[in-house]
C-alpha positions in Angstrom: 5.0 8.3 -37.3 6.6 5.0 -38.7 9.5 5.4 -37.0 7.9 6.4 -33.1 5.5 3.4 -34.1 8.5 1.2 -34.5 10.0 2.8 -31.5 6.7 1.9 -29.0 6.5 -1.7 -30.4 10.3 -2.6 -29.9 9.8 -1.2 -26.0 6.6 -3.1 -25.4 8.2 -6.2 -26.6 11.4 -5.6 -25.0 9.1 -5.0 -21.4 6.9 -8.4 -22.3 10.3 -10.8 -22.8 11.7 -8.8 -19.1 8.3 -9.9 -17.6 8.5 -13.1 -18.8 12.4 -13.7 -18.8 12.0 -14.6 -14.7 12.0 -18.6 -13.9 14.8 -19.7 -11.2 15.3 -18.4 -8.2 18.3 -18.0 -6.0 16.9 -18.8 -2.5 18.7 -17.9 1.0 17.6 -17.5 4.4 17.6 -13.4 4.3 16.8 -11.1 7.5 13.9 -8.5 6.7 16.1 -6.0 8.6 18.7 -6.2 6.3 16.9 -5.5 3.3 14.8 -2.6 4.9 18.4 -0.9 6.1 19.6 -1.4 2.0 16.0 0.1 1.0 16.4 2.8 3.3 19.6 3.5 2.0 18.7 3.4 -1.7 15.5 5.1 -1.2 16.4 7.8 1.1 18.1 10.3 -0.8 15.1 10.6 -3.6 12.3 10.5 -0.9 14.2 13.1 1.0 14.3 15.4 -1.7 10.4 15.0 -2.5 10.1 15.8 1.7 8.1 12.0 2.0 9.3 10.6 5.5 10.3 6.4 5.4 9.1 5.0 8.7 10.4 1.2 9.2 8.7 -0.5 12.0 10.1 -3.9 12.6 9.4 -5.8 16.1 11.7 -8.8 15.5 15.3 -7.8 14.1 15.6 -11.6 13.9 12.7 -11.9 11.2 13.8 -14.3 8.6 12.4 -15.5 4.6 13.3 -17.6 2.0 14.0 -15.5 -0.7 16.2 -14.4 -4.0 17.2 -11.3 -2.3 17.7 -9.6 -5.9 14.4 -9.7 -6.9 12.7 -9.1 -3.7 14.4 -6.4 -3.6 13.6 -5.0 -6.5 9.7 -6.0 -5.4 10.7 -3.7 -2.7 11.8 -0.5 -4.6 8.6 -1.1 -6.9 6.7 -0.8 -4.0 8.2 2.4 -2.5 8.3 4.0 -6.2 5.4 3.6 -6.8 4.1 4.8 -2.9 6.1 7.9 -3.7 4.3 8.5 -6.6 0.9 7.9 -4.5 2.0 10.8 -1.6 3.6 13.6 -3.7 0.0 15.4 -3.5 -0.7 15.0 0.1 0.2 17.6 3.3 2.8 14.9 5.2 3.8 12.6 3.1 4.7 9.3 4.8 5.6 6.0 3.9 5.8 2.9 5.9 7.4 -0.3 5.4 6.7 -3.3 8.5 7.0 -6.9 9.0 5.4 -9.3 11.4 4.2 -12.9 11.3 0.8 -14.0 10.5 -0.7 -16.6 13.4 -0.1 -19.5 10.7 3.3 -18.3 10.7 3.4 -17.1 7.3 6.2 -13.7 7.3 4.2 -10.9 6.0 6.0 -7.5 4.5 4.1 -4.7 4.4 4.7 -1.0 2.2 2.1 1.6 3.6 1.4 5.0 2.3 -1.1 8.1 3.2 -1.3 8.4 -0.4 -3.9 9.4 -2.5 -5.7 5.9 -2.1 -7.6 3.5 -5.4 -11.3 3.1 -6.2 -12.4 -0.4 -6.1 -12.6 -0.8 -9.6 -8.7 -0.2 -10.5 -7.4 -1.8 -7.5 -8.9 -5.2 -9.8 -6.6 -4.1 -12.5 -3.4 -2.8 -11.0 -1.7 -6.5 -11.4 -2.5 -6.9 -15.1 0.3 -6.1 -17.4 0.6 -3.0 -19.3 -1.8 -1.6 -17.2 -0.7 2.0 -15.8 -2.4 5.0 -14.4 1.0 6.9 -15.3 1.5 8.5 -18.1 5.3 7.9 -18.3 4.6 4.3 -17.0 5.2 0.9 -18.6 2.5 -1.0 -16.5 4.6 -4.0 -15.8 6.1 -3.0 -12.5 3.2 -4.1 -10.2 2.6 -7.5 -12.2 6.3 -8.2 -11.9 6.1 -8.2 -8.5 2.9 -10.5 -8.6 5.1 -12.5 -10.8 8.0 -12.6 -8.6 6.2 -13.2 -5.3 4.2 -16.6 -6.8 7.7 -17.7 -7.9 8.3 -17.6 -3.9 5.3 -19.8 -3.3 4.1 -16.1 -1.6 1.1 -13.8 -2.1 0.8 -10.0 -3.0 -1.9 -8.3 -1.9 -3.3 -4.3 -2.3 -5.7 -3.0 0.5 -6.8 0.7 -0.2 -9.2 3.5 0.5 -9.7 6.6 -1.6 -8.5 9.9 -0.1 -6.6 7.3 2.9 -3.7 5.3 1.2 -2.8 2.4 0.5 -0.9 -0.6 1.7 0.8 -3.7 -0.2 1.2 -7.0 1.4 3.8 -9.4 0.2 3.2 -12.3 2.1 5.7 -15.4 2.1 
């Protein structure tokens, strides 16, 4: 019991130094295109397998940010994980990853799903670490991304509806 004790504490802590370890970015001028084509690639294979269909809609292959493209990347792959996770139980599965720009020209990236959907009441608690609805999860993935996203000056927002989906908006 001692030892699995020990064994919990030493991952926790290890998972609360990762969260925290993140303070300088490595900014470029990065097309959205290109980093759906390198999430499509990554994610393909292992979405293919669970039969969940990756649509990309993207309007402007010229869409630009400003971004570390490491860790929005890995933002990116959170996102789509954790969307697979939300459609394994639903007839269709789809996922759907977009882009436009908001009238105050902010670029806004957008991971939808036709998922199982959140109540009100966890969608408040999704970004607070060690929080997980998962029993194999660690609870830091979404407020890494919260993390990572207000280290680009940016936003990262949940919109969901039980029994509908949901959708994640990082906006820069």
């Amino acid at each position: 019991t001692i030892k699995r004790r020990s064994e919990g504490l030493l991952k926790f802590a290890e998972t609360y130094r990762n969260l925290n370890k993140i303070t300088k970015l490595t900014l470029q001028q990065v097309y959205v295109r290109d980093m759906f084509e390198t999430l499509h690639h990554l994610m393909q294979p292992t979405l293919e397998k669970k039969n969940i269909e990756l649509d990309i809609i993207l309007k402007d292959p010229d869409l630009m940010v400003q971004a570390d493209i490491n860790l929005i990347e890995q933002v990116l792959i959170n996102l789509v994980v954790n969307a697979a996770e939300a459609v394994k139980e639903v007839t269709d599965p789809r996922i759907l990853l977009s882009a436009y720009i908001t009238p105050a020209n902010k670029v806004v990236i957008k991971i939808a799903d036709n998922g199982v959907g959140m109540p009100d009441e966890l969608m408040e608690k999704i970004f607070i670490p060690f929080f997980s609805t998962r029993k194999t999860g660690s609870g830091i993935g979404l407020s890494l991304c919260k993390q990572i996203m207000l280290l680009h000056k940016g936003t990262i927002q949940v919109q969901s509806k039980e029994g509908e989906g949901s959708a994640f908006l990082l906006q820069f």
